[in-house]
C-alpha positions in Angstrom: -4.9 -24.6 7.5 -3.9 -22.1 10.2 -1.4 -19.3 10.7 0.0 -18.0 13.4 0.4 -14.1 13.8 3.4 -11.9 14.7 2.9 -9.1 17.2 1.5 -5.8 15.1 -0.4 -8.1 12.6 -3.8 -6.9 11.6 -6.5 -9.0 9.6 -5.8 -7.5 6.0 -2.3 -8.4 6.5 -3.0 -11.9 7.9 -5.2 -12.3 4.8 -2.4 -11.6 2.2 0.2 -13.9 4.0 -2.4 -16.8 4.2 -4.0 -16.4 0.6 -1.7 -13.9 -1.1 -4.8 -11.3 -1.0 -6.6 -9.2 1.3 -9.6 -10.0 -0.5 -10.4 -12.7 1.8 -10.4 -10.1 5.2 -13.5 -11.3 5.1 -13.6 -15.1 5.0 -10.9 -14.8 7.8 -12.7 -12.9 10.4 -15.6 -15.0 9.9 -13.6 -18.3 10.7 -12.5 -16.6 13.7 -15.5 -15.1 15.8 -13.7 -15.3 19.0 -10.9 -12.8 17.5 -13.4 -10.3 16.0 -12.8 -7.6 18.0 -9.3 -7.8 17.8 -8.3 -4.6 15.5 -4.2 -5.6 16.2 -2.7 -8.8 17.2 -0.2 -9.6 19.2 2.1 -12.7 18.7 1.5 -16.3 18.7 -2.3 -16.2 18.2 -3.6 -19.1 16.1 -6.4 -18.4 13.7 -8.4 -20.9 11.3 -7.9 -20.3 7.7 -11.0 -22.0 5.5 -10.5 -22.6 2.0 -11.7 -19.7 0.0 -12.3 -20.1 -4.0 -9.3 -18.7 -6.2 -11.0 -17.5 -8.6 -12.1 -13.7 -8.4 -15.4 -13.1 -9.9 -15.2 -10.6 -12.9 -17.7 -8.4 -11.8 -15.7 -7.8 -8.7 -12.7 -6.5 -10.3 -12.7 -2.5 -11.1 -12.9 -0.9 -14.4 -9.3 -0.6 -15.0 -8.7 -4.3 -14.1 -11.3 -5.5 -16.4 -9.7 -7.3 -19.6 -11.3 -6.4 -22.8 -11.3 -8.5 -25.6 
């Protein structure tokens, strides 16, 4: 999968339109080494988007997020 930016776009916000999360800033910057200096994008820049797991791990979520049972 790939998306495409729009001028002013910045990784955390690619990260949310491409997996509904900025959790995956991440995984997004790694799949895109010849981009990683870019802080802000301008348009029509095509960056790879790798398949990232769905599921967040419990641990990583904080306190308040945490569902007791």
């Amino acid at each position: 999968m790939t998306i495409t930016t729009v001028q002013g776009d910045m990784w955390d916000k690619l990260s949310e339109k491409a997996y509904g999360s900025t959790q995956y800033t991440d995984a997004l910057i790694a799949a895109n080494p010849a981009h990683i200096r870019t802080y802000i994008f301008s348009s029509g820049v095509v960056l790879d988007c790798p398949a990232v797991e769905d599921a967040i791990p419990p641990n990583s979520l904080p306190p308040w997020k945490k569902v007791r049972g």
